[in-house]
C-alpha positions, 0 to 999 in steps of 0.5 A: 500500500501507499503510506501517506507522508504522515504515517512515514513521519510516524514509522521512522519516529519509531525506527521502522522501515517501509518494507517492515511494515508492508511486511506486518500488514501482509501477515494480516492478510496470508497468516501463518504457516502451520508448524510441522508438529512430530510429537511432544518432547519426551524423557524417551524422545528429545529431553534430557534427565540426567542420573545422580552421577551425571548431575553431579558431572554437569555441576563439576562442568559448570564450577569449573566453568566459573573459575575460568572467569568467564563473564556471566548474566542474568537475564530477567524479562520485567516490564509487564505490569502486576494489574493482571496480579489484581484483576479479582481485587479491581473487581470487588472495587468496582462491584463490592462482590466478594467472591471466593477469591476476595475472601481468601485474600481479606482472610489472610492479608497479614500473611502477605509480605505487604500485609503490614501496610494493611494492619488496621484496614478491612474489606474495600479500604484495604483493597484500596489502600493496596491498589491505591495508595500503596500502588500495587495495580500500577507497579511491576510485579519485580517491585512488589513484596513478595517474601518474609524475612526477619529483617524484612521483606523482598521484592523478586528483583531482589530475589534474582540478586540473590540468585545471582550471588549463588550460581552466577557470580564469577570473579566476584561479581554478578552481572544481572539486565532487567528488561524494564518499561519505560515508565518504571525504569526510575522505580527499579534504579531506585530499588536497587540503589537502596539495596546494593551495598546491604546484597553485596555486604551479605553476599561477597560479591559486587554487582553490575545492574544494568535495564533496558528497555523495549525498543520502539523499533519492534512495535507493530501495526495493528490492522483491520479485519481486512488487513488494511492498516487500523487508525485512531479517530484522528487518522493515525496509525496505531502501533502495538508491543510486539510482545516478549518477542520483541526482546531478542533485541533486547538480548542481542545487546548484551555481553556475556559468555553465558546467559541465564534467562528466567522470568521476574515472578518466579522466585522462592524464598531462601528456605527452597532455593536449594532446588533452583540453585542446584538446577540452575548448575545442572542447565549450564553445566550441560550447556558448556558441555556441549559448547565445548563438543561443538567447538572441538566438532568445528576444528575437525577438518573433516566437518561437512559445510552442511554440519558446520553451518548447524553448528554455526549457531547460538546454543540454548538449554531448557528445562522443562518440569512435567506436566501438571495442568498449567496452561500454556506451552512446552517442548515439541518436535517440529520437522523442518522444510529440509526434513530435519527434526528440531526442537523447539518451545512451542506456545499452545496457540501454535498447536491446532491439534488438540490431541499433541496438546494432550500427549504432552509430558512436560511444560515450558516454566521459561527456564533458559542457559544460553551461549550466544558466541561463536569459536571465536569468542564473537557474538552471534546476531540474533536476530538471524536465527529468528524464525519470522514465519512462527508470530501469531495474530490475535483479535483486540479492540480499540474504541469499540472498532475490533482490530488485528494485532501481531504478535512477534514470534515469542522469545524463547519460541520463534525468536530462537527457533534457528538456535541448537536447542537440548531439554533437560528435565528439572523438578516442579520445585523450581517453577513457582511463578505468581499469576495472581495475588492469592498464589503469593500464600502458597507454601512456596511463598510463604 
């Protein structure tokens, strides 16, 4: 189509080309290619679960890894809003309903991390004074009080630190990159200006904290029914978030010899971090492992073009807990257009059989050890290894007008469909996300 001088103004203020947003506004119209779905990842077919012995192999590789100094990164995705946290308690605001939900809540709010700030309050004014006053329906989940301590409380930005110091810190130090939204940056920088000094005291490392934001450049169209682009009442273009896709970006920015990617809410407090902290070293134990195989497989000069070129790619260990009803997405096996099979994270809106859904054994708890460099020590580009063709569009509205909206492909689905990929089972200790108020009184947050 022809883009009028005004919507050129408004798609380069964003950094986005012409053809990329041609691009969008076709996928509107053709869709996307169903995925050549072998079956689900199983500990039979395409994951990992290693022995006692063999763990203990992997945590050694891993160790040993560290004393060489490497540099190490903690990657932790944290701009989403905690409103979703709340929509139970936004609606008892509205319409004065306690369901079943609300009562538990107004029960045991002074189990809460939080539930202090609520001594003396009852019903709606507590409810209030949370969303309100104190900001909770408005603020990130990674600056919300999550756990109890006897020396206080701590958010889940808090908790990554801690994580950090005890499985990957190197040389001392601790580097950790928050994704974070425009509009909460200065909150985080101030969160963890307060606490640095007290985490590295009671730690024995120094920290290196930096944040990033989601670029403009990754925004896309929104449509209309009929694939023409969707405008506001004065005429505009109307541009979307990406979704967490649009952070392979994000991460193709940064640094580091090995990277560890976990989302914001899943933390536990210290009395069950023995779990995670122990898988977290068998994930990159493996990783370096194979890194290590593959880059001696690229000296041998008998290696093919063919093989070194699905060598020649960004490494990635995943684990993956078994199924236990949580909705969403896990590992699969997909036959590509050259008949090779590939493993890959699949969301369950890129799985039209219902019937694969139901056969699989294990779930994706977004738990990833990455290696984004070559042989020689120089960073991959990521966004090579994107597979454009795995976004999804989803049905929104805007101002009472129904709109398409396209979704990226995800990070750790689409975005790193072209990486070497290896399963490996962890337990379903190590996946204690929050989704909703109430889960923060589940035993694994209390």
């Amino acid at each position: 189509m022809n883009f009028s001088s005004s919507d050129l103004m408004q798609l380069e203020a964003r950094g986005i080309t012409i053809e990329q947003a041609q691009q969008q506004l076709d996928s509107f119209r053709t869709g996307f290619p169903p995925l050549d779905i072998v079956a689900p990842a199983s500990v039979k077919d395409g994951i990992l679960a290693p022995k006692k012995e063999e763990q203990e192999m992997y945590i050694r590789a891993w160790q040993d890894y560290l004393a060489e100094g490497h540099k190490i990164l903690k990657f932790v995705p944290a701009s989403g809003a905690a409103s979703r946290m709340f929509k139970k308690l936004f609606e008892y605001l509205d319409n004065g309903e306690e369901t079943e939900a609300v009562k538990i809540f107004l029960a045991h709010k002074s189990e809460f991390a939080f539930g202090p700030q609520l001594e003396g309050k009852e019903g709606q004014e507590a409810v209030r004074y949370l969303l309100e006053d104190m900001h909770y329906g408005r603020l990130p989940k990674g600056l919300l009080l999550f756990h109890k301590y006897r020396d206080g409380a701590r958010t889940p930005a808090l908790e990554h630190m801690v994580e950090g110091a005890q499985y990957a810190a190197s040389e001392g130090k601790v580097h950790l990159h928050f994704t974070v939204s425009h509009e909460h940056l200065p909150l985080f920088r101030q969160h963890i200006a307060e606490h640095l000094t007290e985490y590295e005291n009671r730690y024995g490392v120094k920290y290196d904290v930096s944040f990033s934001e989601q670029l403009p450049s990754t925004d896309t169209l929104a449509g209309n029914p009929d694939g023409t682009p969707f405008r506001t009442a004065d005429g505009k273009l109307l541009f979307r978030p990406g979704g967490h896709g649009a952070l392979i970006q994000n991460l193709n920015q940064q640094d580091a010899d090995v990277i560890f990617i976990k989302n914001i809410d899943n933390v536990v407090p210290d009395r069950l971090k023995k779990d995670t902290i122990r898988y977290k070293q068998i994930l990159a134990g493996v990783l370096v492992t194979e890194q290590r195989r593959v880059f001696e497989r690229l000296q041998d000069p008998s290696i093919d073009d063919k093989e070194r070129a699905m060598l020649m790619r960004p490494i990635r260990v995943c684990g993956v807990v078994k199924n236990t009803g949580e909705p969403g997405g896990g590992p699969f096996l997909v036959r590509e257009a050259d008949g090779t099979i590939s493993r890959q994270i699949l969301e369950s809106s890129q799985i039209s059989d219902p019937r694969l859904m139901a056969e699989a054994t294990h779930f994706n708890p977004v738990d990833l050890v990455c290696a984004t460099k070559d042989p020689e020590g120089h960073p991959y580009n990521l966004p090579d290894f994107v597979d454009p063709a795995t976004g999804f569009i989803s049905h929104k509205s805007k101002d009472g007008k129904d709109l398409l909206a396209l979704e990226l492909p995800g990070l750790w689905n689409g975005a790193m469909a072209k990486w070497n990929t290896i399963f490996v089972e962890v337990p379903v200790s190590t996946f204690n996300p929050v989704k909703e108020v109430n889960d923060l009184l589940r035993d694994q947050h209390c």
